[in-house]
C-alpha positions as CSV (number, residue, x, y, z in Angstrom):
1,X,-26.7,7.7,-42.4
2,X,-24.3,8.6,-39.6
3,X,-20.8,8.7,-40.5
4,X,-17.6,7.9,-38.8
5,X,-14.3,8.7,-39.6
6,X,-12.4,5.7,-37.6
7,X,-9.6,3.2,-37.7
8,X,-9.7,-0.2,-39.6
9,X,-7.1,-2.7,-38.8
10,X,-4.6,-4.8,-40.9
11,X,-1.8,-7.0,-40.8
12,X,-0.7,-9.9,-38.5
13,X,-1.1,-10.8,-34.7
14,X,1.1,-8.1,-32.4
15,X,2.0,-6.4,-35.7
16,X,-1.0,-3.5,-36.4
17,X,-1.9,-1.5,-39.3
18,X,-4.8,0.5,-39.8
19,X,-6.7,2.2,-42.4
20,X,-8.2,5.6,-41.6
21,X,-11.8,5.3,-43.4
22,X,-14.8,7.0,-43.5
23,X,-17.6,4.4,-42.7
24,X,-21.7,4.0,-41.8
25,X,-21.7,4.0,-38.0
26,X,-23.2,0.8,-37.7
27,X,-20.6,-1.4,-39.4
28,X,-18.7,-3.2,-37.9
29,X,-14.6,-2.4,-37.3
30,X,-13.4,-4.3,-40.5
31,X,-16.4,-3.9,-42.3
32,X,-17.8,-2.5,-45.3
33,X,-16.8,1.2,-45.6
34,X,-17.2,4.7,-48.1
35,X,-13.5,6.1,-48.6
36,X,-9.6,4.5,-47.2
37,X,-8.7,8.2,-46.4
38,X,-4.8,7.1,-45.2
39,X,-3.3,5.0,-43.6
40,X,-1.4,4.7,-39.7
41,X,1.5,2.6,-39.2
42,X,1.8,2.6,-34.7
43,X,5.0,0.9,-35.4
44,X,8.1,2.9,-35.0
45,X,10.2,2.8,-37.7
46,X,13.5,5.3,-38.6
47,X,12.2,7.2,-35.2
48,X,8.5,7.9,-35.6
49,X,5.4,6.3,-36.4
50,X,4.2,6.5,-40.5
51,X,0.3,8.2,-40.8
52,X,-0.6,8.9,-44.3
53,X,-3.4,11.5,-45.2
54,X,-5.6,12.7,-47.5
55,X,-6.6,15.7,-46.1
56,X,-8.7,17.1,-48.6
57,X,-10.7,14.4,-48.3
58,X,-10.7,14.6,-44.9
59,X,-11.5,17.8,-44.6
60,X,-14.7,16.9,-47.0
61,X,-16.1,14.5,-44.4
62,X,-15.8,16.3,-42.1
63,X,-17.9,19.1,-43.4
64,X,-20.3,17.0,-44.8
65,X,-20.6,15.7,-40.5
66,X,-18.5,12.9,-40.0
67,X,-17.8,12.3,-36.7
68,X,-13.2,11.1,-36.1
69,X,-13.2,8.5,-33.5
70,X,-10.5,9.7,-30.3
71,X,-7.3,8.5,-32.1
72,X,-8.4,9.4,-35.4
73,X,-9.3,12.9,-33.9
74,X,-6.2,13.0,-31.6
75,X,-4.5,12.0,-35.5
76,X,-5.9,15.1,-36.9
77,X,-4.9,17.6,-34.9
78,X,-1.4,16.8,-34.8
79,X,-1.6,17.4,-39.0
80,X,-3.5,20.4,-38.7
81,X,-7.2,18.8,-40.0
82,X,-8.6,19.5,-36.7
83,X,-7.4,21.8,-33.9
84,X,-5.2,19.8,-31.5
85,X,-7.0,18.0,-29.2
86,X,-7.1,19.4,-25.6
87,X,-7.2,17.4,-22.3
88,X,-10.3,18.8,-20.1
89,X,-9.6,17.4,-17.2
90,X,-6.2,18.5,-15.3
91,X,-4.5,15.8,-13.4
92,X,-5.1,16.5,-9.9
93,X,-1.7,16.2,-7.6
94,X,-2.2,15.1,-3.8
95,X,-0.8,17.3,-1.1
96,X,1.5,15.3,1.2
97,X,-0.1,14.5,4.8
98,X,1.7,17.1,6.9
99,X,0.7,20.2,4.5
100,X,-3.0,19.5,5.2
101,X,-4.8,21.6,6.3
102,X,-8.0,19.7,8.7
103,X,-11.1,22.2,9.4
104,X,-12.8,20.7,12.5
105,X,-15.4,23.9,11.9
106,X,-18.1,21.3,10.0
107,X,-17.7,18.7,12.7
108,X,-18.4,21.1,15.7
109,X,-21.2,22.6,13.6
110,X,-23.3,19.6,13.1
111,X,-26.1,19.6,15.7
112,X,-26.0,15.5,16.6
113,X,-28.1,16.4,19.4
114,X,-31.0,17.8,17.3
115,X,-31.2,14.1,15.4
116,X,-31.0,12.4,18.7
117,X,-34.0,14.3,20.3
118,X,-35.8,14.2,16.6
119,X,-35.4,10.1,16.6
120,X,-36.7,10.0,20.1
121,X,-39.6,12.6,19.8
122,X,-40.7,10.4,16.9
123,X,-40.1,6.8,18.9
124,X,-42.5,8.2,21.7
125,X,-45.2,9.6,19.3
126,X,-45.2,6.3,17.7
127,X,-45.4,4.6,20.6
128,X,-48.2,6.6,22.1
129,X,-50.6,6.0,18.6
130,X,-50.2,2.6,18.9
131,X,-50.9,2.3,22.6
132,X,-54.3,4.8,22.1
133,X,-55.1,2.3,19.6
134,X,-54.9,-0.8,22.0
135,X,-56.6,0.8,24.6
136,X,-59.9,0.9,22.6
């Protein structure tokens, strides 16, 4: 049985509060699940948001290979279950028009020509097999 180590929600419309579980895979969001392992209130309240944990037991299903969902993960490593999560992909900045740099080197070295006279060499021998073939 795979397990997962995700959020379940609770409370009212526009006001969230979730449940960090441990669950079967397959189940649905707010479905049946093993352990409540703490709980995450994304709410700000007296300057910071509220995430209850039992690490222990967190710790536990996690060697036993259950797999955090990204924010429970992203959770974790800001308490210290997991190693803080790190971004793999670097956010790539543009360079402003008139700091580019333009190589014309792979335009001049394309040989056009050499497709042209490939296209036509192939026409003609087409068109020479199908006239051999009308003439007898």
């Amino acid at each position: 049985m795979p397990v997962r180590i995700r959020l379940q929600r609770f409370g009212r419309k526009k006001v969230p509060f979730y449940r960090i579980v441990s669950c079967d895979s397959r189940s649905r969001r707010d479905g049946k699940f093993l352990e409540v392992l703490g709980t995450y209130d994304p709410l700000i309240k007296n300057g910071q948001k509220e995430v209850r944990l039992n690490i222990d037991r967190c710790r536990y299903w996690l060697g036993v290979g259950a797999q955090p969902s990204d924010v429970v993960q992203r959770l974790f490593g800001q308490f210290g279950v997991l190693p803080p999560h790190v971004h793999k992909r670097q956010r790539q900045t543009s360079i402003p028009k008139n700091q580019r740099e333009f190589s014309t080197s792979a335009i001049n070295n394309t040989p056009t020509h050499q497709y042209l006279s490939d296209a036509i060499i192939n026409q003609n021998a087409a068109w020479a097999i199908s006239n051999l073939l009308i003439k007898k």
